[in-house]
Every structure is written in C-alpha cells, then in structure tokens.
PDB file of N, CA, C and O in Angstrom:
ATOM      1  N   UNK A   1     -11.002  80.500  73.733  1.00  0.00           N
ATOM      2  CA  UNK A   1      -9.771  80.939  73.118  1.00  0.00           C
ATOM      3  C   UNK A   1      -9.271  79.834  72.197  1.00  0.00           C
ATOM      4  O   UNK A   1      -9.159  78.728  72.726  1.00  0.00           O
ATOM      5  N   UNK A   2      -8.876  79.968  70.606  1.00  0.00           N
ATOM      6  CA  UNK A   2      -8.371  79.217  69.788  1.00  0.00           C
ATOM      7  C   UNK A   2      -6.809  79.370  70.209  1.00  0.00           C
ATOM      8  O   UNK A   2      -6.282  80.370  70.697  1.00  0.00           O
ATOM      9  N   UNK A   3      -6.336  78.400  69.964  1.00  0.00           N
ATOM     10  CA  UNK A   3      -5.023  78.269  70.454  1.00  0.00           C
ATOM     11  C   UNK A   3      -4.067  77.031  69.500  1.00  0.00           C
ATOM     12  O   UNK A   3      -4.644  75.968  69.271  1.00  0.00           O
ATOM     13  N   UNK A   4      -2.511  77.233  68.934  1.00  0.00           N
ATOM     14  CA  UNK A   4      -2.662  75.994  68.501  1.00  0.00           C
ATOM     15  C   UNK A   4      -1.878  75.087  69.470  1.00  0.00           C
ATOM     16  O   UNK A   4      -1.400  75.500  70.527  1.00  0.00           O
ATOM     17  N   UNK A   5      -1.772  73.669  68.975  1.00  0.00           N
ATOM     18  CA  UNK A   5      -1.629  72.844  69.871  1.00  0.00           C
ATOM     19  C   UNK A   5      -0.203  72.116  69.599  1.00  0.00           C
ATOM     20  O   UNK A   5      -0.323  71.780  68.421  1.00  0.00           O
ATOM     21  N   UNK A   6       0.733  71.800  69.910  1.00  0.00           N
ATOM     22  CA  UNK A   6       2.110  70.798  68.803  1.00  0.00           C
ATOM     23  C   UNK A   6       1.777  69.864  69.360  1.00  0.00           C
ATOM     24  O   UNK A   6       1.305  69.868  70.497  1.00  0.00           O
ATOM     25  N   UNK A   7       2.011  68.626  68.475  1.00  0.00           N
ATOM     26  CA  UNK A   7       1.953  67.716  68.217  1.00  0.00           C
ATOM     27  C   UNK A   7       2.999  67.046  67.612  1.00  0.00           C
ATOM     28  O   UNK A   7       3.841  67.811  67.141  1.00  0.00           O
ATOM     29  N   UNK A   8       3.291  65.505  67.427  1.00  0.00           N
ATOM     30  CA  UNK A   8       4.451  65.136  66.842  1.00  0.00           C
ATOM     31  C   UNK A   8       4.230  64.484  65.221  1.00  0.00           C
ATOM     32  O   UNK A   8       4.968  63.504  65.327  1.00  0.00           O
ATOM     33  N   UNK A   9       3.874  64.440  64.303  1.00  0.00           N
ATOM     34  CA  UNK A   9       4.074  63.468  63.391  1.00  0.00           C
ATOM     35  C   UNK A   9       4.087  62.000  63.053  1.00  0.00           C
ATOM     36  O   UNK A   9       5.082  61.307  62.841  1.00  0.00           O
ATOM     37  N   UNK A  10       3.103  61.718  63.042  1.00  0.00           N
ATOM     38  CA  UNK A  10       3.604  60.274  63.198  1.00  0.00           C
ATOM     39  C   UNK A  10       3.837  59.322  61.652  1.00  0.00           C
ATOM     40  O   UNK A  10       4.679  58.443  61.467  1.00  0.00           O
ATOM     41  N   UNK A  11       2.968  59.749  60.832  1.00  0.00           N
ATOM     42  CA  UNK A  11       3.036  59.685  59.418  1.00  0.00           C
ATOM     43  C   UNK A  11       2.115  60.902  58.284  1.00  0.00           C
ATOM     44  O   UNK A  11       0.967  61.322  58.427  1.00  0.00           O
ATOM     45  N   UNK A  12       2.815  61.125  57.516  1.00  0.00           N
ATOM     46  CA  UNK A  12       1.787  61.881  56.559  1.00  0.00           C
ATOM     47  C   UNK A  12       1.588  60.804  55.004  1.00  0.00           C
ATOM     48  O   UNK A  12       2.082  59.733  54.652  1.00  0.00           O
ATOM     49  N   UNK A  13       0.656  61.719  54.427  1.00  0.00           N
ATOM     50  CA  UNK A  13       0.120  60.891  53.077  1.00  0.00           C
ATOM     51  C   UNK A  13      -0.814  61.788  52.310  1.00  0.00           C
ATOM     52  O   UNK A  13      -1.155  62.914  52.672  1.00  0.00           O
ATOM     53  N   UNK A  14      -1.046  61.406  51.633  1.00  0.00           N
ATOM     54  CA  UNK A  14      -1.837  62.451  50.634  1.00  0.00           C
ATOM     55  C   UNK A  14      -3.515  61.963  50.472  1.00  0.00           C
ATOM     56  O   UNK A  14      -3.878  60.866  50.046  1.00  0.00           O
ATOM     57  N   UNK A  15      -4.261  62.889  50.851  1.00  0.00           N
ATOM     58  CA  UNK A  15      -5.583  62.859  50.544  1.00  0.00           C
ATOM     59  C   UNK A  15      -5.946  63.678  49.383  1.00  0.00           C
ATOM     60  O   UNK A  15      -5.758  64.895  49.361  1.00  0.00           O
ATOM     61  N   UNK A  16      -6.684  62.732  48.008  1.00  0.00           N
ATOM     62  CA  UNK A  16      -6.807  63.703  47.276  1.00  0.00           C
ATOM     63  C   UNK A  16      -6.051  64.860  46.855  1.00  0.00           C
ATOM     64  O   UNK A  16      -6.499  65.984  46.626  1.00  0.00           O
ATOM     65  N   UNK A  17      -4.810  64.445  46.775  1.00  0.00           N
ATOM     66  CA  UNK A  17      -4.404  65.670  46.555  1.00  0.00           C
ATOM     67  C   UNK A  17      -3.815  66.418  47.662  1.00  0.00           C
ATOM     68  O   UNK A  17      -2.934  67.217  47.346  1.00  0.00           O
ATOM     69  N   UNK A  18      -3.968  66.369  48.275  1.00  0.00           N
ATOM     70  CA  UNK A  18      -3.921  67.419  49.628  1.00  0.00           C
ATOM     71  C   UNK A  18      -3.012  66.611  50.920  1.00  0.00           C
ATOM     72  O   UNK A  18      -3.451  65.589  51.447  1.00  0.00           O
ATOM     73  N   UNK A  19      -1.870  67.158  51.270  1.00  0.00           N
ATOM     74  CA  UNK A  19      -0.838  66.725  51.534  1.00  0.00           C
ATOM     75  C   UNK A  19      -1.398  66.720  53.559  1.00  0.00           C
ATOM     76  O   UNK A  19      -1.482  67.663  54.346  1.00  0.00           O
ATOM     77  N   UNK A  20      -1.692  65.066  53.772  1.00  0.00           N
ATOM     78  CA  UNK A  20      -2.022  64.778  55.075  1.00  0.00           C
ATOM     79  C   UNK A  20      -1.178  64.535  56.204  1.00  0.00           C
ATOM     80  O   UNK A  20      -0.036  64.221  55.869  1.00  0.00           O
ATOM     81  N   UNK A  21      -1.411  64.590  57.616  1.00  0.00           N
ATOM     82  CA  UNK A  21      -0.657  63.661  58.286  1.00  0.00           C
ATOM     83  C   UNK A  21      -1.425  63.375  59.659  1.00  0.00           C
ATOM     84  O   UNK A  21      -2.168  64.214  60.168  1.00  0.00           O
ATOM     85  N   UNK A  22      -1.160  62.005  60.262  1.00  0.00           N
ATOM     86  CA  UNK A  22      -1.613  62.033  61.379  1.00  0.00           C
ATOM     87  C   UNK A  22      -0.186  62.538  62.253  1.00  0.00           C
ATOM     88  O   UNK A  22       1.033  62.408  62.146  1.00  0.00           O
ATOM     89  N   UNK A  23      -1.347  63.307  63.338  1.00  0.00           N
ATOM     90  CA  UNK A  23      -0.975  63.831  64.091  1.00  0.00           C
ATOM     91  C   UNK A  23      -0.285  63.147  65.813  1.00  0.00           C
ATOM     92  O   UNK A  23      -1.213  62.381  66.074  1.00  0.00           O
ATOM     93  N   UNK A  24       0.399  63.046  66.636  1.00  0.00           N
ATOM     94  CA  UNK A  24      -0.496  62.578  68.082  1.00  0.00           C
ATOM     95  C   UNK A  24      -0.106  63.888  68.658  1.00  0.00           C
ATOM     96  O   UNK A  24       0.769  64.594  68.157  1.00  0.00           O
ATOM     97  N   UNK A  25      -0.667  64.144  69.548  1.00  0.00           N
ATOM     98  CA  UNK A  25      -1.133  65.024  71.121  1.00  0.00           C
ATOM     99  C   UNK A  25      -1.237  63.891  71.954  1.00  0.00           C
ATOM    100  O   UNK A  25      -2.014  62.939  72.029  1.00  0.00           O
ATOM    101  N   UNK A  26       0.109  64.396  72.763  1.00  0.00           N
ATOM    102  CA  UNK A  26      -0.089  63.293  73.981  1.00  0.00           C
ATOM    103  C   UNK A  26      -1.130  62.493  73.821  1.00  0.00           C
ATOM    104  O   UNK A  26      -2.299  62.865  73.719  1.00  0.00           O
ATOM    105  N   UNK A  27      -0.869  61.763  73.804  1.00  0.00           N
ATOM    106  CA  UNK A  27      -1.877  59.872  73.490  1.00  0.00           C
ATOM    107  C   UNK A  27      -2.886  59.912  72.695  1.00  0.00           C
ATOM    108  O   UNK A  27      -3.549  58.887  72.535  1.00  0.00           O
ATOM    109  N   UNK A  28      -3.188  60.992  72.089  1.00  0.00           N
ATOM    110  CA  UNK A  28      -4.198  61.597  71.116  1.00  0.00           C
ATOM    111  C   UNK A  28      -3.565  61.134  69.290  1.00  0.00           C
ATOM    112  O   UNK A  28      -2.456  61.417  68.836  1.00  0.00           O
ATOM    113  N   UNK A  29      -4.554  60.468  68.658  1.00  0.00           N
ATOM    114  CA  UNK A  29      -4.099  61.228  67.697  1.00  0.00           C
ATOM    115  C   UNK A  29      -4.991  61.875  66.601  1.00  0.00           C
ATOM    116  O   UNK A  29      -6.194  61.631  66.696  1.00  0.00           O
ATOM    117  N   UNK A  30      -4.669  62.490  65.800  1.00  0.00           N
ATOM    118  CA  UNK A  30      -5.644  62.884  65.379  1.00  0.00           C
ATOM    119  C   UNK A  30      -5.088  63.617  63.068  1.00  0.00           C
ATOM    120  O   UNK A  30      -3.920  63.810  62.731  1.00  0.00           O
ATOM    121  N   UNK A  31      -5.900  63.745  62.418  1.00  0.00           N
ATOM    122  CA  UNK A  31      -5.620  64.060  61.672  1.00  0.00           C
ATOM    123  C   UNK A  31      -5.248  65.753  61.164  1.00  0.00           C
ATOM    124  O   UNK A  31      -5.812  66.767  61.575  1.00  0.00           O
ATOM    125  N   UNK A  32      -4.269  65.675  60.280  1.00  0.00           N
ATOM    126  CA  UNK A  32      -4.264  67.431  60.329  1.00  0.00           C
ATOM    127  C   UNK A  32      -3.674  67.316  59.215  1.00  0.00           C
ATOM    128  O   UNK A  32      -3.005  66.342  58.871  1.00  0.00           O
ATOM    129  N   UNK A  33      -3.996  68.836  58.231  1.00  0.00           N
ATOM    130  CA  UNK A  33      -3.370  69.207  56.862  1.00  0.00           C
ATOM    131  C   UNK A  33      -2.032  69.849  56.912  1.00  0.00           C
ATOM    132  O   UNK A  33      -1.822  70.935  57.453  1.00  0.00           O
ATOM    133  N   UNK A  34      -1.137  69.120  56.317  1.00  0.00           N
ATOM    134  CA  UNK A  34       0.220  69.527  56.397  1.00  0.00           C
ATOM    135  C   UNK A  34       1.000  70.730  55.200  1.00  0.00           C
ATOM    136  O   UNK A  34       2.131  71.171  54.995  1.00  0.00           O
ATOM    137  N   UNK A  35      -0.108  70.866  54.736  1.00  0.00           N
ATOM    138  CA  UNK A  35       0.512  72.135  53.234  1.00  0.00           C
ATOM    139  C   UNK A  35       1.389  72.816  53.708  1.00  0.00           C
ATOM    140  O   UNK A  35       2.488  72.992  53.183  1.00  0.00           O
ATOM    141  N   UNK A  36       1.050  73.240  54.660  1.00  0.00           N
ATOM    142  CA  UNK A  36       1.575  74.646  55.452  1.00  0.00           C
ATOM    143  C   UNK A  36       2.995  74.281  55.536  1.00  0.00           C
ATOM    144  O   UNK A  36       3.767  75.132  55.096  1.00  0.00           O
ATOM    145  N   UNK A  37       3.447  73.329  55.948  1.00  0.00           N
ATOM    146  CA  UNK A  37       4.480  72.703  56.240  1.00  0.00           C
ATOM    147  C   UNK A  37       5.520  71.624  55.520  1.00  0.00           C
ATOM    148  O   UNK A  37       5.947  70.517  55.848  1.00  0.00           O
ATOM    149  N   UNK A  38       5.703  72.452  54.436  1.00  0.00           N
ATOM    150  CA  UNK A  38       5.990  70.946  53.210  1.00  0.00           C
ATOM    151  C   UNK A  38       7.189  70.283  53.433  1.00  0.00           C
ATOM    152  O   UNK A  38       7.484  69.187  52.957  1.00  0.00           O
ATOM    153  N   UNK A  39       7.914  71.003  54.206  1.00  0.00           N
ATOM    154  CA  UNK A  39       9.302  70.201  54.528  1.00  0.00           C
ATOM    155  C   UNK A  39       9.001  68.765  55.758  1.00  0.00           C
ATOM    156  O   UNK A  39       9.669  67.732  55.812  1.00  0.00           O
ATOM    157  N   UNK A  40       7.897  69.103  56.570  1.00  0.00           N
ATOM    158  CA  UNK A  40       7.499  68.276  57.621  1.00  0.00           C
ATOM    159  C   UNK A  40       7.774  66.979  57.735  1.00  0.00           C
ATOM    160  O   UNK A  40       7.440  66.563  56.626  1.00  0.00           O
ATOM    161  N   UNK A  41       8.188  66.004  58.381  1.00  0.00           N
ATOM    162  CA  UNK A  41       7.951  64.568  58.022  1.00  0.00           C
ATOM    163  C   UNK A  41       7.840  64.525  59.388  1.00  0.00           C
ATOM    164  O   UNK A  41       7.720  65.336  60.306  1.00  0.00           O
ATOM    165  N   UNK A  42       7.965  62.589  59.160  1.00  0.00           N
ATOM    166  CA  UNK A  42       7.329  61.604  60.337  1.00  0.00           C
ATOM    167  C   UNK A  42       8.414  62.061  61.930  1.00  0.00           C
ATOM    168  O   UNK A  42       9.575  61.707  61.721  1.00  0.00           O
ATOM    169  N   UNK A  43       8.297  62.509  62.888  1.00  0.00           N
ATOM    170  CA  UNK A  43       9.013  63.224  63.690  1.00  0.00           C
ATOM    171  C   UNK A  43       8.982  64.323  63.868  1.00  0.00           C
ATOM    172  O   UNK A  43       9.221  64.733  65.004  1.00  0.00           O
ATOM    173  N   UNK A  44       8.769  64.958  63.136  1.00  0.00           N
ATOM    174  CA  UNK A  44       8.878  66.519  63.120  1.00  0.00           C
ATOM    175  C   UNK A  44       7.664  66.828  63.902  1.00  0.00           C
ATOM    176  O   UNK A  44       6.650  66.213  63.572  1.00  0.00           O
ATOM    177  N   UNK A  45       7.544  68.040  65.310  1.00  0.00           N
ATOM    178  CA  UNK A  45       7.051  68.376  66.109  1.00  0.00           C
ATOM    179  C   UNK A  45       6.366  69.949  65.048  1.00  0.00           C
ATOM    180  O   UNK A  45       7.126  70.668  64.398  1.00  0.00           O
ATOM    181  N   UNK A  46       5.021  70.134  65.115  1.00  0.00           N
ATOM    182  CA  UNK A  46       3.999  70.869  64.680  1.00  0.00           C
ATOM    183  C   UNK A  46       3.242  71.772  65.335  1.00  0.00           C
ATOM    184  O   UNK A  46       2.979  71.482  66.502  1.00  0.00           O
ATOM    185  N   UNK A  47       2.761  72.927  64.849  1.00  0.00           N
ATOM    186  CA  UNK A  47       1.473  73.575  65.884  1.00  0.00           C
ATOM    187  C   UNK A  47       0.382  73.183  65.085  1.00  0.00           C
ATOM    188  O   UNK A  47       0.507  72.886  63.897  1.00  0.00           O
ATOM    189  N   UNK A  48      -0.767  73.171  65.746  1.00  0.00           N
ATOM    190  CA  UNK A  48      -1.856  72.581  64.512  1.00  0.00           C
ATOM    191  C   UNK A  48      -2.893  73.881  65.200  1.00  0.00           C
ATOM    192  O   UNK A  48      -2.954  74.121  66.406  1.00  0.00           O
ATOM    193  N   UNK A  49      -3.545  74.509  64.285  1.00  0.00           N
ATOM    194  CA  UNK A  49      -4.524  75.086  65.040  1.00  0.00           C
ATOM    195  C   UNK A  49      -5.933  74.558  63.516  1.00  0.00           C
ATOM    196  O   UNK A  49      -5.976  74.601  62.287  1.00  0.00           O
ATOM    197  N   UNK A  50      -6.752  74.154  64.559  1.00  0.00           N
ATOM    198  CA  UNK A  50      -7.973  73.685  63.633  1.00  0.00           C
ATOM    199  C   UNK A  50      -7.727  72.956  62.525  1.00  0.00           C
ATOM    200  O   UNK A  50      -8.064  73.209  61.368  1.00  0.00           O
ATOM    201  N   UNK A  51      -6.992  71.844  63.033  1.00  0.00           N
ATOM    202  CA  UNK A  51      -6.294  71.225  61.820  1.00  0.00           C
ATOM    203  C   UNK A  51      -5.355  71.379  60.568  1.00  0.00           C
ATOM    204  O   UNK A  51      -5.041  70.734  59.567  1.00  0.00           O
ATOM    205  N   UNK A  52      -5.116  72.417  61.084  1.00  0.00           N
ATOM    206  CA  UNK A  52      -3.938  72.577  59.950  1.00  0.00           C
ATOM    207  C   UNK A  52      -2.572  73.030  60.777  1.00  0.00           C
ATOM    208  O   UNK A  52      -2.751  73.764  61.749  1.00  0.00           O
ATOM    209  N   UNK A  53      -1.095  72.596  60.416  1.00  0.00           N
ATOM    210  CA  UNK A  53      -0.481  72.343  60.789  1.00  0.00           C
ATOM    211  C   UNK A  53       0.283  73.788  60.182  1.00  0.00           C
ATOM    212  O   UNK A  53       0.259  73.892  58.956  1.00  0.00           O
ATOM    213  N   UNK A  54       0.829  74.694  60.811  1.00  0.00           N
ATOM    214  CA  UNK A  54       1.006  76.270  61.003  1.00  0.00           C
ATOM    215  C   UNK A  54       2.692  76.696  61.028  1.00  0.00           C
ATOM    216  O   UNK A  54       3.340  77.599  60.501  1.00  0.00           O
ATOM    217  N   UNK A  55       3.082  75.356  62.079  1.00  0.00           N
ATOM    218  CA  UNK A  55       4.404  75.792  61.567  1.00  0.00           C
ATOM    219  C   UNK A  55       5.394  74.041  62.238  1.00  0.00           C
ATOM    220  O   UNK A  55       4.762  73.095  62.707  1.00  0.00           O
ATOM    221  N   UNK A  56       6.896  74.049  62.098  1.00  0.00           N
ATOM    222  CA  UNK A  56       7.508  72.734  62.797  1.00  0.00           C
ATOM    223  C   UNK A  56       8.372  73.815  63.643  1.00  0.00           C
ATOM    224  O   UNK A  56       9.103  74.804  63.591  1.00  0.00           O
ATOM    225  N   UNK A  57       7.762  72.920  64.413  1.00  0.00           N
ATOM    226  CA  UNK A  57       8.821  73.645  66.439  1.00  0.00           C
ATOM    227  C   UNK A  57       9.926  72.891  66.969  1.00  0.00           C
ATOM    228  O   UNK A  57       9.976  72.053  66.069  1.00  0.00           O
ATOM    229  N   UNK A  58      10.801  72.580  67.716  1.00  0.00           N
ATOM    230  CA  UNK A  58      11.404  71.626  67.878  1.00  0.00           C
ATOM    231  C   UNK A  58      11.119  70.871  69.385  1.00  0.00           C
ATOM    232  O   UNK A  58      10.914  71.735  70.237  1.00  0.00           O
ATOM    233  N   UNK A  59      11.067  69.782  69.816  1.00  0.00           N
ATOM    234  CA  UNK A  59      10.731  69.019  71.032  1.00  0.00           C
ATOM    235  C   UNK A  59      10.637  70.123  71.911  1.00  0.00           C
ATOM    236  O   UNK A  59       9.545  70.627  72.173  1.00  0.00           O
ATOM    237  N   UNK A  60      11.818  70.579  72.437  1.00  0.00           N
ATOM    238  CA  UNK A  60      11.779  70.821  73.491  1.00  0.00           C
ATOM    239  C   UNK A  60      10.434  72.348  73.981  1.00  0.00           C
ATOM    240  O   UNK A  60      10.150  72.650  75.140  1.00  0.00           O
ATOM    241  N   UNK A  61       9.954  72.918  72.916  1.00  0.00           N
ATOM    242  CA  UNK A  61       9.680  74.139  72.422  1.00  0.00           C
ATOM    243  C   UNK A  61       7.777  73.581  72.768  1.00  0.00           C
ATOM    244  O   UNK A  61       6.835  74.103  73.365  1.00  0.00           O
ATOM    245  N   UNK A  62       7.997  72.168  71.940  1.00  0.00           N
ATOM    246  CA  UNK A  62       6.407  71.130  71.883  1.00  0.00           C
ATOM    247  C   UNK A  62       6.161  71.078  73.443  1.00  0.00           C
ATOM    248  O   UNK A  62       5.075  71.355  73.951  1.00  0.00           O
ATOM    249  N   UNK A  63       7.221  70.717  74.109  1.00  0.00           N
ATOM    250  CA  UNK A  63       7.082  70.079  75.246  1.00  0.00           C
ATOM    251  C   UNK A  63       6.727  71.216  76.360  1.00  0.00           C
ATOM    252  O   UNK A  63       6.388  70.634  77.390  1.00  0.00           O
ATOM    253  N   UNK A  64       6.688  72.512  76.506  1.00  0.00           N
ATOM    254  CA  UNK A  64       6.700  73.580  77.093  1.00  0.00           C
ATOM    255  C   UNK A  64       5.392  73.916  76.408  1.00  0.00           C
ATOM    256  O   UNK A  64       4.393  73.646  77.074  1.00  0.00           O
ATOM    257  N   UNK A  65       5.238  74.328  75.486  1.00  0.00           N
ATOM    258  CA  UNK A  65       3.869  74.471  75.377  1.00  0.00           C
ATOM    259  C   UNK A  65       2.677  73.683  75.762  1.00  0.00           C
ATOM    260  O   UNK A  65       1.694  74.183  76.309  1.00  0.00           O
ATOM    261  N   UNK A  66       2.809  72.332  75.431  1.00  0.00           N
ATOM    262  CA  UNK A  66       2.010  71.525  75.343  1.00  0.00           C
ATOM    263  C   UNK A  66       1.645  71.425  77.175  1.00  0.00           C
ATOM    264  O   UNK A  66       0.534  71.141  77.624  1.00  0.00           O
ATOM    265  N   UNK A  67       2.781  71.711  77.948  1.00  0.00           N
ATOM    266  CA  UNK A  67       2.566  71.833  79.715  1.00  0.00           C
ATOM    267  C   UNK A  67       1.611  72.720  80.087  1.00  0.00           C
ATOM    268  O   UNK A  67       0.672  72.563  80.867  1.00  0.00           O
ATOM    269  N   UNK A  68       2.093  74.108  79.161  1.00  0.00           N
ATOM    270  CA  UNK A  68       1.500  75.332  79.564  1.00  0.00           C
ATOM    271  C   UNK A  68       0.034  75.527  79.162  1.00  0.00           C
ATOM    272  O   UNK A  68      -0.673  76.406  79.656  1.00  0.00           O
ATOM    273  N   UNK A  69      -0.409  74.584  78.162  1.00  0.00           N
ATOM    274  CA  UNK A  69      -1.662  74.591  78.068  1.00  0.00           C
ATOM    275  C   UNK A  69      -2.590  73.703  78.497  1.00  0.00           C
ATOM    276  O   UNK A  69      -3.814  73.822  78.434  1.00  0.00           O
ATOM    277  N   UNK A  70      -1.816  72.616  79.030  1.00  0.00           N
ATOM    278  CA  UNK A  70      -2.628  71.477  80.074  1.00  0.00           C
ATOM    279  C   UNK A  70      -2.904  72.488  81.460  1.00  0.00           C
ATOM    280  O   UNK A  70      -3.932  72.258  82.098  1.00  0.00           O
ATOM    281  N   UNK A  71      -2.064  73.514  81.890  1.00  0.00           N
ATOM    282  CA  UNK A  71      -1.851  74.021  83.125  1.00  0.00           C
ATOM    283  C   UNK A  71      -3.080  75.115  82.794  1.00  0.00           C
ATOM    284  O   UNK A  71      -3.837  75.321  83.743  1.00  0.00           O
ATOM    285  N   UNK A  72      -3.337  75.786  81.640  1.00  0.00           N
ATOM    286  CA  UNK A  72      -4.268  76.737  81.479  1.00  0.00           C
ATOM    287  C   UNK A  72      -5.372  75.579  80.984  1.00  0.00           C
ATOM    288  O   UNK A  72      -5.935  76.141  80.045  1.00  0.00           O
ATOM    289  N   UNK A  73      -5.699  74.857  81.063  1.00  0.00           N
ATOM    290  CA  UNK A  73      -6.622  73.740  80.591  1.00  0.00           C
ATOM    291  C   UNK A  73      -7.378  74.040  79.493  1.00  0.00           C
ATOM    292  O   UNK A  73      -8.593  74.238  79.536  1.00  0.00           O
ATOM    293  N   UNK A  74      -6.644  74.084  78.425  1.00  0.00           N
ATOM    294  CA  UNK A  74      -7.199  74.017  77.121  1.00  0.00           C
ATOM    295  C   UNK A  74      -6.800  73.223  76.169  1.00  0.00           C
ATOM    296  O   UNK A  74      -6.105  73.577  75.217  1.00  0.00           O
ATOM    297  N   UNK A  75      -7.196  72.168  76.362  1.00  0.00           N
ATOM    298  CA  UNK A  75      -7.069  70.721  75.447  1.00  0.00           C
ATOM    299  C   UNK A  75      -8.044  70.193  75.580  1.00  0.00           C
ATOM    300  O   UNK A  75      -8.149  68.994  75.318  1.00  0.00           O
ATOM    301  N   UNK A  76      -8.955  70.853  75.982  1.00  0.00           N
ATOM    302  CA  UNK A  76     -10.002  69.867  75.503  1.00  0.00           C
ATOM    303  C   UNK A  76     -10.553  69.749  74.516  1.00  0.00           C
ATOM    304  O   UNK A  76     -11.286  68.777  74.331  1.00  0.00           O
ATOM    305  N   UNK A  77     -10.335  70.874  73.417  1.00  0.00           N
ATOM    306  CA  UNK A  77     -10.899  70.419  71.885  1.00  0.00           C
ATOM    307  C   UNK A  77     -10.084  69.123  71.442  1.00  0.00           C
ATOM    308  O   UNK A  77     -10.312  68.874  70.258  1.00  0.00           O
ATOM    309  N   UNK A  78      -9.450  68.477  71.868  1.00  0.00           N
ATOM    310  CA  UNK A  78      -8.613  67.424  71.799  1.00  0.00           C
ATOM    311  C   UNK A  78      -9.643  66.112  71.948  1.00  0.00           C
ATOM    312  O   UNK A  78      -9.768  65.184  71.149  1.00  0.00           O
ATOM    313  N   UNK A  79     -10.323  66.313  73.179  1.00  0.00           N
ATOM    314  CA  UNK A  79     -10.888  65.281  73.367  1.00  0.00           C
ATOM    315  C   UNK A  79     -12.691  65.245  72.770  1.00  0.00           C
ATOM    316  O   UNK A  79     -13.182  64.137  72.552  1.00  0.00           O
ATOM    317  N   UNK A  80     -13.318  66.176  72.610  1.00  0.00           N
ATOM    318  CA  UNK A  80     -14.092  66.245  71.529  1.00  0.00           C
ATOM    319  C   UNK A  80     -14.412  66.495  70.431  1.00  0.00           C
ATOM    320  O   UNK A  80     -15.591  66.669  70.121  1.00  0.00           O
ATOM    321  N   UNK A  81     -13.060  66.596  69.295  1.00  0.00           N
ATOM    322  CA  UNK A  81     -12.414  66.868  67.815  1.00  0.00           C
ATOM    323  C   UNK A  81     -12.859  65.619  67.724  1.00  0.00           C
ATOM    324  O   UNK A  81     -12.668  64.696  68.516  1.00  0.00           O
ATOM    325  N   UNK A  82     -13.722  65.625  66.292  1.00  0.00           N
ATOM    326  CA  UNK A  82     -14.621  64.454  65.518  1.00  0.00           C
ATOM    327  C   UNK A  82     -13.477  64.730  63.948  1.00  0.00           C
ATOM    328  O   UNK A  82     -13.249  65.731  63.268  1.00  0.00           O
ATOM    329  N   UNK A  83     -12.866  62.930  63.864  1.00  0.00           N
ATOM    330  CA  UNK A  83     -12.669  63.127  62.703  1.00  0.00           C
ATOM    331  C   UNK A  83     -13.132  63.253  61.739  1.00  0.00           C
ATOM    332  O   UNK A  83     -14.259  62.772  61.614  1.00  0.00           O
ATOM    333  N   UNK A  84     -12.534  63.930  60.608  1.00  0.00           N
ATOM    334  CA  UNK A  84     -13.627  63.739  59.279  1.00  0.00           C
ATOM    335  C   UNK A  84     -13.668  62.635  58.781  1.00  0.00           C
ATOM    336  O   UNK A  84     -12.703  61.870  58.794  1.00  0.00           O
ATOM    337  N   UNK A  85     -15.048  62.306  58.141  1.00  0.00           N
ATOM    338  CA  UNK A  85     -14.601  61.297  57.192  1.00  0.00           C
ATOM    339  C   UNK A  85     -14.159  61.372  56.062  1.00  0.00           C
ATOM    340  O   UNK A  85     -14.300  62.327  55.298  1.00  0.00           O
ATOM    341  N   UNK A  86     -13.353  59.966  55.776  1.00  0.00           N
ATOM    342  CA  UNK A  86     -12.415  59.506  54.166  1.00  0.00           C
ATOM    343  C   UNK A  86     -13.709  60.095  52.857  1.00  0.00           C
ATOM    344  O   UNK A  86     -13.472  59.969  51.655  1.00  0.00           O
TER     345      UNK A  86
END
C-alpha cells in the first residue's frame, strides 16, 4: 500500500530549477519536491508520497498520522528510500 507520509521541513532550495526541500520523518531525513506546495517553508509539516510533497498539514494532524502508520507498520519505505543523486 502507497501511503503518504508528513514530515517536517527542515530547509528547502532549488534544484535546477525545481523547487527542493529536505525533509525529516522522525529521525529520518530525506529529500522531497516541494512544487506542490509553494507556500511551504522551513517548519511547515507535509505529506510526501514518493517524494513529492502533496499537501502542508499542521503538527498536530503530522503527529496522528505519523502514530497511525508506525502502528499499521508502514514506514518502512523510509528506511530503504535511496537518495537520488545531485
């Protein structure tokens, strides 16, 4: 099951063109495309599904999901998501 995941913001930047940000997931972090989301900044809580960042949620909203899918145990594309390279 694809599912997306929130995450918090920790900085964005532009790749080529293409409006970036790292991501974290609980102690994770990871990269994701922020288009979707142009108002987004550094703080702002995210869903990311397959790297791209889908919509901004607010904490408490991150924090309930992010339980409910440790509890259905699906985070593990978390821990074998290969970044791309620069």
């Amino acid at each position: 099951m694809c599912l997306a995941i929130p995450g918090k913001i920790v900085e964005t930047y532009d790749r080529k063109g293409v409006r970036m940000a790292k991501v974290a997931f609980g102690g994770i972090t990871r990269e994701s495309c922020v288009e979707y989301v142009p108002d987004a900044v550094a703080g702002d809580y995210v869903l990311v599904h397959v790297g791209f960042a889908l919509s901004v949620i607010d904490e408490a909203e991150a924090e309930r999901t992010y339980k409910l899918l440790e509890e259905m145990q699906q985070l593990g594309e978390l821990e074998t998501y290969q970044e791309p390279e620069s």
